[in-house]
N, C-alpha and C positions, 0 to 999 in steps of 0.2 A: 305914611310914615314921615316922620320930621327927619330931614338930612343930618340935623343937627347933633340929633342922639343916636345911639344905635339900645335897641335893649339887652337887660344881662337877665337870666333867671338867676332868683337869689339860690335857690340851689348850687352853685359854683363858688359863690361869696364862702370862706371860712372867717368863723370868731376870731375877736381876738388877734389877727393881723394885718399889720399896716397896708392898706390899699393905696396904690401907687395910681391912682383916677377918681376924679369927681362922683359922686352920687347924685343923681337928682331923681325922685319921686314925682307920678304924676299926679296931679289934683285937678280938677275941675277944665280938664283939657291943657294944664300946662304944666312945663316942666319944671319943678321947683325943687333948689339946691338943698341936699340931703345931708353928704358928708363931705368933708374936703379932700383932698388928697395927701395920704399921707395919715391918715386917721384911720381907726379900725372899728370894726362895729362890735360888740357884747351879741351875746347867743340869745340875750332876752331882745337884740332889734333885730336880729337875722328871725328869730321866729316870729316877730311882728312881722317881717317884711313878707313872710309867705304865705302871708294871707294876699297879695296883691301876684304874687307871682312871679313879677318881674319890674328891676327897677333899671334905670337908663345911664349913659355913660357918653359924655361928649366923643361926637365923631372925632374931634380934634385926638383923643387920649386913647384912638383904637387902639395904637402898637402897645402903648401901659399896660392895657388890659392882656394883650394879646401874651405881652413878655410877662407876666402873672400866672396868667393858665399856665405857660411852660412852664414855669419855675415851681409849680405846685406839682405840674407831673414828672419834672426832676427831680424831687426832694426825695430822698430815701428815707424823711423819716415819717413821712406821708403812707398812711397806709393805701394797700391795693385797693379798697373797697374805697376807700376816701377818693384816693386818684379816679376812679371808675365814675365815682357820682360830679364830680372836676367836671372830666371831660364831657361825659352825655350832656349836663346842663349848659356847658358853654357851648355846646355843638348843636343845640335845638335851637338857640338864639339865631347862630350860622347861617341852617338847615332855612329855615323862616325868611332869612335874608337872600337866599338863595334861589327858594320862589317864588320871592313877592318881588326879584331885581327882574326889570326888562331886560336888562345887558346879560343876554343868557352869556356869552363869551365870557365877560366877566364871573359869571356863577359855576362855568363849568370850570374855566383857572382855580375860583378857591375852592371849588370840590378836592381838588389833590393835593390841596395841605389839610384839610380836614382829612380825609380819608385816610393819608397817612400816618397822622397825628391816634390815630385809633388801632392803625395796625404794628404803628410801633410799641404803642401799647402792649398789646396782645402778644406781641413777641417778648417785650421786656418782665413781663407778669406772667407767671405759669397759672395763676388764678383769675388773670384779669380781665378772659372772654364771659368767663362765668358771673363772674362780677356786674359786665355790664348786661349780658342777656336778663341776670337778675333783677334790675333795677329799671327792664321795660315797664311804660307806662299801659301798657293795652288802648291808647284814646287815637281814635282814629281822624285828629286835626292830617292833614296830607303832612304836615311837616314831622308831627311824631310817628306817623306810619312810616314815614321814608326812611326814618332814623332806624327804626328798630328792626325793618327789612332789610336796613343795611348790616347792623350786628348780626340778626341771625344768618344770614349771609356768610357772611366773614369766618363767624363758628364751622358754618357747614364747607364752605372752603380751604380753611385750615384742615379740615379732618379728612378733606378730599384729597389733598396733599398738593394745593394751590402754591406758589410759588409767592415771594413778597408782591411783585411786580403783579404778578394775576391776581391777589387780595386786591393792591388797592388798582383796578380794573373793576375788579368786581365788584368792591365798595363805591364805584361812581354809579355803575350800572345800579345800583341799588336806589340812591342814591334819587338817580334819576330817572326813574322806571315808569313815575306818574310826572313826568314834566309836561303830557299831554293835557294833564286835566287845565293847564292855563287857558286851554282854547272851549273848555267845555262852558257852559253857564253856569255861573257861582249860583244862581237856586238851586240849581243841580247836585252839585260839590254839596251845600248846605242844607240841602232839603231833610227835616225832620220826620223820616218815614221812608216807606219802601217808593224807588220811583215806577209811573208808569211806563207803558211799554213806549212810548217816544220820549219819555227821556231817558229810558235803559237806551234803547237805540242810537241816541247822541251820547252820551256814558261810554259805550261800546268803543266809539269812533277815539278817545284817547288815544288809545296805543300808535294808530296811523299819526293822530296829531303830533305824538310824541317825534315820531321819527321824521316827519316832516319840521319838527324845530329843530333837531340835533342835525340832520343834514343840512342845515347852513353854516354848521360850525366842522373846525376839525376832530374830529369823535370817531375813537379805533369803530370798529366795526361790534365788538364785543359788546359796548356799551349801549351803540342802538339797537342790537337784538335785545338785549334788557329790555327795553325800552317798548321795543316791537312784539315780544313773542313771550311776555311775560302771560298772557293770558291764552297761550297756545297746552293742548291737552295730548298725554300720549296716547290717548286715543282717539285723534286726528280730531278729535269735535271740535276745538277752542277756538279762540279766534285772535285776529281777524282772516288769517290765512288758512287753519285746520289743515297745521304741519302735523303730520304724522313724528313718532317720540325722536326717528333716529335721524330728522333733519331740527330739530329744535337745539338751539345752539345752546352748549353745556351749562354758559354762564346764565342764560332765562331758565331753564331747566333750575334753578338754584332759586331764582327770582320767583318763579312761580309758586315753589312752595314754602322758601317764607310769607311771602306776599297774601296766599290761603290761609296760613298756618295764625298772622299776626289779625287779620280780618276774622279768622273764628274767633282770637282769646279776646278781642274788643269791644266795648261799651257801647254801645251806639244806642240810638232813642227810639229806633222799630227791633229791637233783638239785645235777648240775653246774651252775653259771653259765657264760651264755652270753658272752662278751666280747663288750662296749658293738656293738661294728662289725658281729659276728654276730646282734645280737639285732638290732641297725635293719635289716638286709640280711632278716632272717626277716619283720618287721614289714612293710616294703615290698614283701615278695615274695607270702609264703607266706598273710600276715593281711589285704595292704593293703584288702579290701573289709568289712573290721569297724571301720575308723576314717575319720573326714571326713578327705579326700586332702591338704588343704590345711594341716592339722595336721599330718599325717604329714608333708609336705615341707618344714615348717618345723622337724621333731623332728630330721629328716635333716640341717636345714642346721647346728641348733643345737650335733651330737653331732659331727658332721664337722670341724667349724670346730678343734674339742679336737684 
């Protein structure tokens, strides 16, 4: 990544008003100057632009950008669904930033203005969890997966009757749940196809990774069980430790079955995606004795509701 820029997804850009930062678009490996500041884009360059996905923003002009995002999710006359598609797109740029930064210290800091930024949302909006759960992408890049385990998360927290302060706990641990896979081998991570048994074997080894990077950092406890015991089963099988349900800490209990839940409705290039309805109907049926019941019943109520 160029220090220089940071990327925006044009999804966060709206027509039509004055952008307070630079634009520059990439071409042929370099960064070339788009808009100025202080200019606005028309709805016919904002749908050019998302054919690329994403365009860049001098490092110099982050707090513009950043006091933009706010002020979009200030505006009351912004609608919910509008504020909703804001936030997720400028939060995937973040999210990206987050695990492609070495400075985990630095990543876990802006974890808890992201995270909060989402759950002040969600309290400010009586429609606006729905909103974003609506607007997952199902693509299983680690940084859209992190994102959308952290929304569904959040959902199922809220209706667990989580506390502001335990959301956003639980939105880090979300969040942060795959920060082991940085130790895994990216053919790994990238490999198109099911892997074999030594690299499920190294695969497996994340979660320990995980919590072997967050214990260098200061991180409540709550967040490295995320991190730890997301792939733990209550029926003692999971791993890496095959905790039995009533020692798996409440917050991976949460993790684990978004974590299943966004991994079935996802695209991937060895497997079809299950649709949302077929994956909770499989989850309740097929899995129900590998998650706390009471989660799963609130996963059901949260997906049904959509």
């Amino acid at each position: 990544m160029n220090p220089e820029y940071f990327n925006v997804r044009v999804g966060c850009l709206r027509a039509d008003i004055s952008l307070p930062f630079d634009l520059f678009v990439k071409i042929q490996n370099r960064h070339v100057h788009y808009l100025r500041a202080g200019s606005a884009l028309s709805a016919a360059k904002i749908a050019k632009l998302s054919s690329t996905d994403r365009v860049f923003v001098p490092s110099s002009q982050r707090q513009a950008f950043k006091d933009f995002i706010h002020g979009q999710l200030e505006d009351q006359s912004v609608e919910a669904v509008t504020k909703a598609e804001i936030l997720r797109e400028s939060s995937l740029s973040l999210v990206e930033e987050i695990y492609e930064n070495p400075d985990v210290g630095k990543a876990l800091e802006d974890s808890k203005k992201l995270i909060h930024e989402f759950v002040k949302f969600m309290e400010q909006e009586p429609e606006g969890m729905d909103h974003l759960i609506s607007l997952s992408t199902h693509d299983f890049y680690t940084y859209n997966h992190s994102l959308d385990v952290g929304v569904y998360a959040l959902g199922i927290g809220r209706l667990a009757g989580y506390s502001t302060e335990e959301l956003e706990e639980l939105g880090r641990g979300a969040l942060f749940h795959d920060i082991g896979k940085k130790w895994v081998d990216v053919d790994i991570i990238c490999k198109k196809g099911a892997l074999d048994d030594v690299e499920w074997a190294q695969m497996k080894k994340h979660p320990e990774f995980g919590l072997q990077i967050l214990s260098e950092y200061d991180v409540s406890e709550a967040i490295k069980a995320c991190c730890f015991e997301h792939h733990e089963s209550f029926l003692g099988n999971g791993y890496p430790q095959e905790l039995p349900g009533n020692e798996i800490h409440p917050m991976a209990r949460i993790i684990a079955i978004t974590d299943t839940y966004d991994a079935m409705t996802t695209q991937r290039s060895y497997n079809q995606p299950m649709t949302p309805k077929d994956a909770i109907e499989f989850m309740t049926t097929k899995l129900k004795d590998r998650y706390d019941p009471e989660l799963l019943r609130i996963l059901r109520e949260v997906m049904f509701k959509l």
